[in-house]
C-alpha positions as CSV (number, residue, x, y, z in Angstrom):
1,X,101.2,60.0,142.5
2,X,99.4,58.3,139.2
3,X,98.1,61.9,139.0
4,X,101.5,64.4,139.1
5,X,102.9,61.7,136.9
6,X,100.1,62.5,133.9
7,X,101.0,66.3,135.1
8,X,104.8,65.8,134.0
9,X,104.0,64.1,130.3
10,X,104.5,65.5,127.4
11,X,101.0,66.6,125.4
12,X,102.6,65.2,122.5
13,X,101.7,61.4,124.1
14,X,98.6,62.1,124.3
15,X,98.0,63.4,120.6
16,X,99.4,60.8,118.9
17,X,96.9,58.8,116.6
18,X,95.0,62.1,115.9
19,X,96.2,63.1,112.5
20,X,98.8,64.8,110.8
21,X,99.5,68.5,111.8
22,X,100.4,69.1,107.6
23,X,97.0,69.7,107.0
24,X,96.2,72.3,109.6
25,X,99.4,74.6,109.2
26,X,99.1,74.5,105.4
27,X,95.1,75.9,105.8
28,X,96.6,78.3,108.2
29,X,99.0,79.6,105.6
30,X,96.1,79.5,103.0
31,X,94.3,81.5,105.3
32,X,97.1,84.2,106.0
33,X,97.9,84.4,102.4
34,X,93.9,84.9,101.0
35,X,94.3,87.6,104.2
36,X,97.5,89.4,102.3
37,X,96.4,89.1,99.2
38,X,92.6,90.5,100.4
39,X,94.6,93.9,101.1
40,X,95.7,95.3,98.0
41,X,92.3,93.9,96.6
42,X,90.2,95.6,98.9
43,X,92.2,98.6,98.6
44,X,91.4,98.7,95.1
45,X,88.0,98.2,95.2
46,X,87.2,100.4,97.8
47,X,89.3,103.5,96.0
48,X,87.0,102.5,92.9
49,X,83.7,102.8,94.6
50,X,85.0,106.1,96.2
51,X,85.5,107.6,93.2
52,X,82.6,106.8,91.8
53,X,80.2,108.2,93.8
54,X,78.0,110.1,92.3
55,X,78.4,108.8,89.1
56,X,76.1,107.2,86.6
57,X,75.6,103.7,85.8
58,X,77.2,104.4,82.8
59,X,80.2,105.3,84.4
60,X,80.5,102.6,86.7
61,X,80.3,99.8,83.4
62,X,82.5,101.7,81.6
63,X,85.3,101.5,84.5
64,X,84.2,97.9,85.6
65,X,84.4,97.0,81.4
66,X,87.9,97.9,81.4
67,X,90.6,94.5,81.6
68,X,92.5,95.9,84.6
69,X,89.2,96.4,86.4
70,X,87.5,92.9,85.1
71,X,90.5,91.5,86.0
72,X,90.9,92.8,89.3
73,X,87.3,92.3,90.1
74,X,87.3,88.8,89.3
75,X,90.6,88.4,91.5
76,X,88.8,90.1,94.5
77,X,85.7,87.7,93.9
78,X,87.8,84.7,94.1
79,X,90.3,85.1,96.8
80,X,86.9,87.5,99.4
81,X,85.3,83.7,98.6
82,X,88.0,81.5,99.0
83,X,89.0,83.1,102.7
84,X,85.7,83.2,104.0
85,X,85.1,79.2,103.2
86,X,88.5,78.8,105.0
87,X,87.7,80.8,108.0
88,X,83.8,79.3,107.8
89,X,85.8,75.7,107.8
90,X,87.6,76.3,111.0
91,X,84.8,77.9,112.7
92,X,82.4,74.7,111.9
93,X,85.6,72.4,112.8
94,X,86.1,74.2,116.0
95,X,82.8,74.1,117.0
96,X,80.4,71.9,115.4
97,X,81.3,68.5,117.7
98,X,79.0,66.2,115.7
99,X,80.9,64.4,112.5
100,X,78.1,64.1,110.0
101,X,76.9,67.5,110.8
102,X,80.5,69.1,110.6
103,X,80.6,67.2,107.6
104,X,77.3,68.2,105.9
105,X,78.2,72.1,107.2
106,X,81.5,71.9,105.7
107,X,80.5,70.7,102.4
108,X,77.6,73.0,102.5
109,X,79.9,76.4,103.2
110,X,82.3,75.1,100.3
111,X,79.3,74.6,98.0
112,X,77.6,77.9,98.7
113,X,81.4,79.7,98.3
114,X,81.6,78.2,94.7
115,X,78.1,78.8,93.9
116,X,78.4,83.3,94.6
117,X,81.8,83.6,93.3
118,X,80.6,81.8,90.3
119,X,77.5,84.2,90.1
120,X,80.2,87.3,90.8
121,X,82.0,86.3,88.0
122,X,79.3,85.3,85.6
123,X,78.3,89.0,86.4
124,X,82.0,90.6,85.8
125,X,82.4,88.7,82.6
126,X,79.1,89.9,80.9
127,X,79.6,93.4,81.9
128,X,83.0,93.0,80.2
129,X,81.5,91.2,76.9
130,X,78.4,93.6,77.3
131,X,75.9,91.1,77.5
């Protein structure tokens, strides 16, 4: 009986205690959003690329030199970045089952994030300033 009792009870008993819910629908908003935004983005790079094959290097810094394209570059940098640490985040939550390693993995992904996109645009803004 004990048994078709626990069978009849509401999960929600048996999550209490374990944290808010905020924070995990707000990174799965964050994470849709980066997504949305990653589509015009992408779109524009990839149309850039495209036609600029078979072009010279010269070409390619004199489109990438231009505000719009700097501009647009750096956006694309920040927001590939900032979605693959959120979806590297849930990943490692979902399946790392050790806290301090979660932890260390976590911090690490976020670190390593910052650290490119910062090289990406480092790159961007000298091509711009033609350093």
């Amino acid at each position: 009986m004990a048994s078709n009792n626990k069978a009849l009870r509401s999960p929600l008993a048996e999550a209490r205690g374990l944290g808010s819910a905020k924070y995990g629908t707000e990174h799965w908003w964050h994470q849709r959003l980066t997504a949305i935004a990653l589509v015009p983005l992408t779109i524009w790079f990839v149309l850039g690329v495209i036609s600029h094959l078979g072009a010279d290097h010269a070409a390619f810094v004199a489109w990438m030199k231009s505000p719009f394209s700097s501009i647009m570059m750096i956006l694309t940098v920040a927001v590939t970045f900032h979605h693959a640490q959120a979806g590297l985040q849930v990943v490692i939550e979902d399946y790392v089952h050790v806290e301090w390693q979660k932890l260390a993995l976590v911090v690490g992904v976020k670190f390593l994030c910052y650290a490119l996109a910062a090289a990406c645009v480092l790159a961007v803004v000298k091509i711009f300033i033609g350093a």
